[in-house]
N, C-alpha and C positions, 0 to 999 in steps of 0.2 A: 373439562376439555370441550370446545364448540364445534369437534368436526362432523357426531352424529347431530347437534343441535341444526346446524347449515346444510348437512347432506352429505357429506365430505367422505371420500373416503381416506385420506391422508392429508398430512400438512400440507396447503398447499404453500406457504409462505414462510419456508424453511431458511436453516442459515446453510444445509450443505449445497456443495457445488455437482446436483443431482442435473444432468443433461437432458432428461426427458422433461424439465420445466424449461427448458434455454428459452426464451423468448426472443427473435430473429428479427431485431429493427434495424430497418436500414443501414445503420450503422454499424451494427452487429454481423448483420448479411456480408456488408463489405470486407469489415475485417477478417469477416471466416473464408470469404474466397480467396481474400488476397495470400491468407497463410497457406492456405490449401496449393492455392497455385505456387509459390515459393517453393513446396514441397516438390509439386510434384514438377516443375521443373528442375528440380535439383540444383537450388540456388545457393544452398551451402546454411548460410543463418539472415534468416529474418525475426522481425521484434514483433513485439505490442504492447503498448507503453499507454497506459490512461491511467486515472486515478485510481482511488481505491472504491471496494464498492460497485463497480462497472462491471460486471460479471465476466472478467478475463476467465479464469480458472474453469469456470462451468464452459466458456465457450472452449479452453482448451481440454478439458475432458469429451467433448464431443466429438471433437476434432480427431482425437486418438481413437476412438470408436470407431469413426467412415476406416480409419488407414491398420485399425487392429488384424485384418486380416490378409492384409497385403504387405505389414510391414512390421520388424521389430519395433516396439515400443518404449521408453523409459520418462518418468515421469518424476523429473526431484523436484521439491520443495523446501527442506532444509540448508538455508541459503548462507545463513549464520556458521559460517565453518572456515575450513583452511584448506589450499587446494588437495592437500591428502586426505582428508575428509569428505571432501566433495564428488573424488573416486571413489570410495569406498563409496560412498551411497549410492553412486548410480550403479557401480558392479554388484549390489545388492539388489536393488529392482531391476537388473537382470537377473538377479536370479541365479547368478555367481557366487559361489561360494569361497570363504575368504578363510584361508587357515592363520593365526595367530596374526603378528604384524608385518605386514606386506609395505614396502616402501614404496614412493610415487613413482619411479622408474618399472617396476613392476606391474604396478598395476595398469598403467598405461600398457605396457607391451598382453597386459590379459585382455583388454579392454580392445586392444586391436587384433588380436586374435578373434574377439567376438563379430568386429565387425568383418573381416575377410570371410568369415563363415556362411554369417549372413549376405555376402557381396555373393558365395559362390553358388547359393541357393536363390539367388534371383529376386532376393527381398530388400527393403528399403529400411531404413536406420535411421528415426526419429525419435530426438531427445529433447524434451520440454522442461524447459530451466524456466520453474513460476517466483513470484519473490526474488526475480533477481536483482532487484535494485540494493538488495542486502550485500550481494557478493564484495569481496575484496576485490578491488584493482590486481591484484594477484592471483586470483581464481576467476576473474573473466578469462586473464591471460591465460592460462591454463586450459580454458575450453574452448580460448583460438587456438590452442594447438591442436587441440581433440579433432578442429575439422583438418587438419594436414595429411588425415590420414585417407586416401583418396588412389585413386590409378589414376593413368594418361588420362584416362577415355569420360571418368566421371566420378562425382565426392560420393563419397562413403558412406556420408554422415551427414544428419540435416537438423539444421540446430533452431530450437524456437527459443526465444529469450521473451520471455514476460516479466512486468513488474511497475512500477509506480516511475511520477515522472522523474524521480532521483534515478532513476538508468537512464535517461535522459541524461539526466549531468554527469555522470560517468562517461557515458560514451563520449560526451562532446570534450573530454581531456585530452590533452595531446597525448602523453602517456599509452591513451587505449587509442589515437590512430590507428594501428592496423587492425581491429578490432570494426569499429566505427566503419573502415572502407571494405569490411566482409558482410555487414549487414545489408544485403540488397535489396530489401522490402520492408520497408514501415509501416504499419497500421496502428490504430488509434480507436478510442470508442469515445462519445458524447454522451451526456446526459439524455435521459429521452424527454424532448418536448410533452403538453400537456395531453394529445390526443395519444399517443404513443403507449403514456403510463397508462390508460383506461384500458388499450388492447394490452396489456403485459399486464394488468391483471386480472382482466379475464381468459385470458390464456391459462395462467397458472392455475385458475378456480377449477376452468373446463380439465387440465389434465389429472386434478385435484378430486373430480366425482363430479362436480358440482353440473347440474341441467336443468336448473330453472334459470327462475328471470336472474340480472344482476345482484349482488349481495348489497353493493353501493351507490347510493344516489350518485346522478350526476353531481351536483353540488358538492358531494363526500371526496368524489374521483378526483374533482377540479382542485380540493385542500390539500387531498395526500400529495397530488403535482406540487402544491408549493412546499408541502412542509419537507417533501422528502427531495425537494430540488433535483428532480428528473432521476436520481442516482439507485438503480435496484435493492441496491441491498437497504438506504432507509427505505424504498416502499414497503421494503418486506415487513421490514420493524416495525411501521407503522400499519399496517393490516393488518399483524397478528394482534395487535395490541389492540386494537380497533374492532377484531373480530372476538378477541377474548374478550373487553366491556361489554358490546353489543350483547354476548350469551348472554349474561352476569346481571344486564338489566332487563334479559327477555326482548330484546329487539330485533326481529327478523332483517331488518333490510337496516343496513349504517348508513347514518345520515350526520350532518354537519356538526348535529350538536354532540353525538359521538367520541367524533376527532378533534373538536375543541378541549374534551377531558383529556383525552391521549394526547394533544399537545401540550395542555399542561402540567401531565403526571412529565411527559419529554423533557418540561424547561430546566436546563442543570441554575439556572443564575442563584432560583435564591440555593441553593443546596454548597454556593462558590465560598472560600476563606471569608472574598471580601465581596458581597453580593453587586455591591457598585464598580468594581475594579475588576479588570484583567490582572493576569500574574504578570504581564508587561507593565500594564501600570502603574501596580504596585509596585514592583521593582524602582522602578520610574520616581514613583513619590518619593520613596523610602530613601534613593540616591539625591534628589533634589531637596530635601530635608537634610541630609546628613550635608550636604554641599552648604545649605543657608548656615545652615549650625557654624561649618568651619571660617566661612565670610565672617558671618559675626564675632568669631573669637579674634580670626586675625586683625579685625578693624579695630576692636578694646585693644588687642595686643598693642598695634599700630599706635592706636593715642596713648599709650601706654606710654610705650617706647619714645613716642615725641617729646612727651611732657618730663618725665622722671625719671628717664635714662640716656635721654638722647649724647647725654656730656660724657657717659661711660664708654663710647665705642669711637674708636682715632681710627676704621676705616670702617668699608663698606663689608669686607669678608665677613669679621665680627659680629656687624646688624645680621647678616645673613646665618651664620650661626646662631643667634638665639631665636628669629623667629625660626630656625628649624627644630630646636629645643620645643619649643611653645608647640607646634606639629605635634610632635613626640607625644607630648604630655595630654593634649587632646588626645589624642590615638588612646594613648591608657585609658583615662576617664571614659571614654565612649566604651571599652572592652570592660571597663569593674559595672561601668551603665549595664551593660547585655548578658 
């Protein structure tokens, strides 16, 4: 392990979504005010919708922190389910206790019992839906109705929905319309440009132990921006990796030639079925092969048929029945082939 080698006192370049490394770029800053503000205006449900990799999660673990104290909390993740499942998880991280099997009518009516509780103690009801792009069309539904539970005066309930750009396409379905026109706030996260990665990881180093000079050349900094294409979680991948050779060869400070290894222990191609081909590709060839294959037999078939049977068929249905025969019979031979 290189954390005593570097100075370290813990990873700094983990895979958890640990809040005290959050790195707060521009981008990041934005999105976190904008939810903040949704919240705390009580805007009902707002998103955050970016790739994967972009550090959603850890920014909404942070997020729940500032409002832990002023507000009930719930945090699902298991996205993969059915809308009675989806209650049952969240009445679990509240911290609800469920006796045997409880129907969706029920637990809905427990679920707003929780929250009129919390309405009458003067606290706020913040529920973070991460991985939602997983959800059913059925189970968005379900958690527009979660915000109907509300008085005259103000909602009840304030719903964060994060996930990849498939909720994106989701929402934009007519189906989820009224879903789509209760999200009143959109944010988004970018890649971080190449000055950006340098500060985001010396960020992580310094809350990491680390107080000397840099661990990476400039030059090292400027590679991991391309190899990891602005996106945190490859930095991460590729610093640890980077910072585990580095020990390994006795190298105090990672330098270019480093990250040239670590890009190529990275490269999956040759490790691919077909090192030259995509699985698109292939597919590709595999059907454009099987296509020439079938041309060529219909066309023999075809002179076939001109030359030595053409006198055998008094109409046209007939030719058409046997070059469906000859199909046929390809089709076999190709299946006793494979």
């Amino acid at each position: 392990m290189f954390l005593n080698y570097y100075s370290l006192r813990e990873q700094p370049f983990g895979v958890t979504p640990d809040p005290r490394f959050l790195y707060l770029s521009p981008a990041h800053r934005e999105a976190l005010a904008t939810i903040f503000y949704g919240i705390d205006a009580e805007r009902g449900f707002v998103a955050l919708i970016a790739k994967p990799g972009m550090g959603k999660t850890t920014l909404l673990v942070h997020l729940l922190q500032r409002f832990r104290s002023t507000a009930r909390t719930a945090f699902v993740f298991q996205t993969q389910c059915t809308s009675r499942e989806f209650m049952r998880f969240l009445l679990l991280e509240l911290g609800c206790e469920l006796n045997g099997e409880q129907d969706l009518v029920t637990m809905h009516e427990r679920f707003n019992r929780c929250l009129l509780q919390e309405a009458q103690a003067g606290r706020r009801f913040i529920v973070v839906v991460d991985e939602a792009q997983n959800l059913d069309p059925s189970v968005l539904e379900t958690i527009r109705l979660l915000s109907d539970f509300e008085t005259p005066q103000a909602k009840l309930l304030q719903i964060v929905l994060s996930g990849q750009p498939e909720l994106a396409d989701k929402l934009a379905r007519p189906s989820l319309r009224q879903l789509r026109q209760r999200v009143s706030l959109l944010s988004t996260l970018a890649p971080l440009p190449p000055e950006e990665v340098a500060r985001y990881m010396s960020h992580r180093l310094r809350v990491a132990g680390r107080t000397e000079e840099s661990l990476f050349t400039p030059s090292a900094a400027r590679m991991i921006s391309e190899l990891s294409e602005g996106i945190p979680r490859n930095i991460n991948n590729v610093c640890f990796n980077a910072l585990s050779l580095g020990c390994s060869l006795g190298q105090k400070t990672i330098d270019v030639e480093v990250l040239q290894q670590v890009a190529a222990d990275f490269d999956l191609a040759s490790l691919r079925s077909d090192p030259g081909l995509s699985a698109f590709e292939r597919e590709t060839v595999s059907l454009a092969s099987a296509a020439s294959e079938a041309r060529s037999l219909l066309a023999k078939s075809a002179s076939s048929l001109a030359k030595t049977r053409g006198s055998e068929f008094s109409n046209p249905e007939d030719a058409l029945a046997y070059i469906q025969e000859l199909i046929q019979r390809f089709k076999k031979d190709q299946d006793l082939a494979n």
